[in-house]
C-alpha positions as CSV (number, residue, x, y, z in Angstrom):
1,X,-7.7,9.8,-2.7
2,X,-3.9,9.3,-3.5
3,X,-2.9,10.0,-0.2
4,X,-3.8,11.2,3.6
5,X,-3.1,15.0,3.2
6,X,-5.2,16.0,0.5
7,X,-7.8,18.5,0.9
8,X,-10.3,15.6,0.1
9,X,-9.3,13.2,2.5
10,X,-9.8,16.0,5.4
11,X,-13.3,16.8,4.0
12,X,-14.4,13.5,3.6
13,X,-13.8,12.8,7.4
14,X,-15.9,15.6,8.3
15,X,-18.7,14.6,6.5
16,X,-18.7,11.1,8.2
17,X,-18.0,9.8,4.3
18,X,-15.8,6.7,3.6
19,X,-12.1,7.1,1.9
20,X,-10.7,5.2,-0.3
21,X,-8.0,4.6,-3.1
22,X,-8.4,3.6,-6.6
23,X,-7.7,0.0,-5.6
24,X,-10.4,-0.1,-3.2
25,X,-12.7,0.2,-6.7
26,X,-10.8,-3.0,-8.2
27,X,-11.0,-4.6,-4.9
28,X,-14.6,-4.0,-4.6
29,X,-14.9,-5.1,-8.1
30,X,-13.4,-8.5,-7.3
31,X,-15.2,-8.7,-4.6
32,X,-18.7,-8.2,-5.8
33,X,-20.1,-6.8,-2.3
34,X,-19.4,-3.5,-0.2
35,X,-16.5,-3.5,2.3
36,X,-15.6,-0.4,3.9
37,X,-11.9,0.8,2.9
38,X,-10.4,0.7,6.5
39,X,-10.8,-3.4,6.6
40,X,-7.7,-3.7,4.9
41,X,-4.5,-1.5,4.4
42,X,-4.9,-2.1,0.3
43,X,-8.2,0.1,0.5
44,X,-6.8,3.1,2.6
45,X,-4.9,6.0,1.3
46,X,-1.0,6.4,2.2
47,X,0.1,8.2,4.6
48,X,2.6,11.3,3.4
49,X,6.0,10.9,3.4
50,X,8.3,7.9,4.9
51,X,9.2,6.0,7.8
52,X,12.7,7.8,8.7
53,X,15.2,5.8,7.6
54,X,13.9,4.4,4.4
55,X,14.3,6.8,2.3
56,X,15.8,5.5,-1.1
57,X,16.1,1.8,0.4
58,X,15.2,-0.9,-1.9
59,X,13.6,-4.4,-1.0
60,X,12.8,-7.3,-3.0
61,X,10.0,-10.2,-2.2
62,X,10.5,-13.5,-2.6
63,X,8.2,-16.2,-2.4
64,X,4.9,-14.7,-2.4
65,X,2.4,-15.2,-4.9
66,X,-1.1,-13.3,-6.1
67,X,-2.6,-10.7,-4.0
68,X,-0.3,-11.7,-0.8
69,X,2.8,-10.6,-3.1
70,X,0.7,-7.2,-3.8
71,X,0.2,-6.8,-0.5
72,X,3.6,-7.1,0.7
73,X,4.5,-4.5,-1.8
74,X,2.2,-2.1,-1.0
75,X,3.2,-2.4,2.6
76,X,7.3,-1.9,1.3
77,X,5.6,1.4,-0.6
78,X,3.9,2.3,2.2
79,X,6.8,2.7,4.7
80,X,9.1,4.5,1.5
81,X,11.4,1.5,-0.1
82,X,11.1,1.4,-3.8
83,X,10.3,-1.8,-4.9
84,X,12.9,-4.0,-7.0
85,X,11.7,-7.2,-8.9
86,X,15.3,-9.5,-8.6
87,X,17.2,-10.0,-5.9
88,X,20.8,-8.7,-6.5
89,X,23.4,-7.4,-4.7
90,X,22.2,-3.8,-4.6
91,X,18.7,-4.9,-2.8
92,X,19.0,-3.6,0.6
93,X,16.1,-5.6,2.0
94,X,14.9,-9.1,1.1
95,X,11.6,-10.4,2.5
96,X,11.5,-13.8,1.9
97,X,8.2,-16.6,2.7
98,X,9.1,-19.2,5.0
């Protein structure tokens, strides 16, 4: 399920069935053993829309590497900024690793 207000989704939770994104599959793949989808925010579908105020905001990462960088970036999805890969002027949010 792509995100938290399809039809599906709704379904699912009445039929006491687990919910999952497409990455859930890979992770699971990677993996090699079952972990239910709400563990981890990778595995669960979006919520619709944005967190007011985001809208059209940009944010860059920087020094992150491997599935922590993924995971920053689905988090900067999730809450609506569109994701930039450089740092430049016109980045409105840099998250940088300490």
């Amino acid at each position: 399920v792509e995100n938290r207000s399809q039809d599906e989704y709704g379904l699912a939770g009445l039929h006491n069935k687990y919910v999952s994104n497409k990455q859930w599959l890979i992770n699971t793949s990677y993996r090699e053993e079952f972990h239910a989808p709400t563990m981890t925010i990778m595995d669960y579908p979006l919520p619709i829309g944005a967190v007011p105020g985001s809208h059209n905001k940009t944010f860059s990462i920087e020094g992150f590497l491997g599935m922590e960088r993924q995971y920053v970036k689905y988090v900067g999805h999730a809450i609506g900024f569109v994701f930039c890969p450089f740092i430049c002027p016109e980045v409105d949010y840099a998250i940088f690793k300490r």
